[in-house]
C-alpha positions, 0 to 999 in steps of 0.5 A: 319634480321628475320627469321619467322616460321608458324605452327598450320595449318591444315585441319579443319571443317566449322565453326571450329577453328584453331590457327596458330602462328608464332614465330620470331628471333627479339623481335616481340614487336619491330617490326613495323607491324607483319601481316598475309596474305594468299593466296587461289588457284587462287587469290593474296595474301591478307592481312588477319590481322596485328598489330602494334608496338603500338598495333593497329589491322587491320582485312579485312572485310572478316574475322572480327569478326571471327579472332582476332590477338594477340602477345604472350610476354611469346613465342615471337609469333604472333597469329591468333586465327581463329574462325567460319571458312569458305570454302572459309578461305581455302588457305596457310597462311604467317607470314609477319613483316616490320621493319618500316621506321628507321631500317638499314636492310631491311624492310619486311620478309616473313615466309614460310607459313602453309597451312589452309584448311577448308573442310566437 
């Protein structure tokens, strides 16, 4: 199985950074799809950016442009880099990776998440 941990959120300005990451018990270059979800006061959990085994890169068109994903091979981490954040960014954030259709364990692992807040 997988176990994942977030850190790097926090309070931040509008128009700010933050770079949230999220390191995993298995080899993230081997998983499936790693993601990043977030879910605001209110709303359903939405998948914010995910990135492929092959190195393929998903954005939502609220955050594109502003967020780049990336996988740090050195620190076995997936990365959100998040720039030009926005109020409405404010949510808690969720590491989430599938193993994809040829494992025997199950598919899909949730980190705990982090809290992002973006507020004056």
């Amino acid at each position: 199985q997988v176990q994942l941990v977030e850190s790097g959120g926090g309070l931040v300005q509008p128009g700010g950074s933050l770079r949230l990451s999220c390191a995993a018990s298995r080899n993230i270059f081997s998983i499936y799809v790693m993601g990043w979800y977030r879910r605001a006061p209110g709303n359903e959990r939405e998948l914010v950016a995910s990135i492929t085994k092959g190195g393929n890169t998903y954005y939502a068109d609220s955050v594109r442009g502003r967020f780049t994903i990336s996988r740090d091979s050195a620190k076995n981490t997936v990365d959100l880099q998040m720039n030009s954040l926005k109020p409405e960014d404010t949510a808690v954030y969720y590491c989430h990776c599938n193993l994809g259709p040829d494992t025997v364990l199950p598919r899909n692992y949730w980190g705990q998440g982090t809290q992002v807040t973006v507020s004056s």
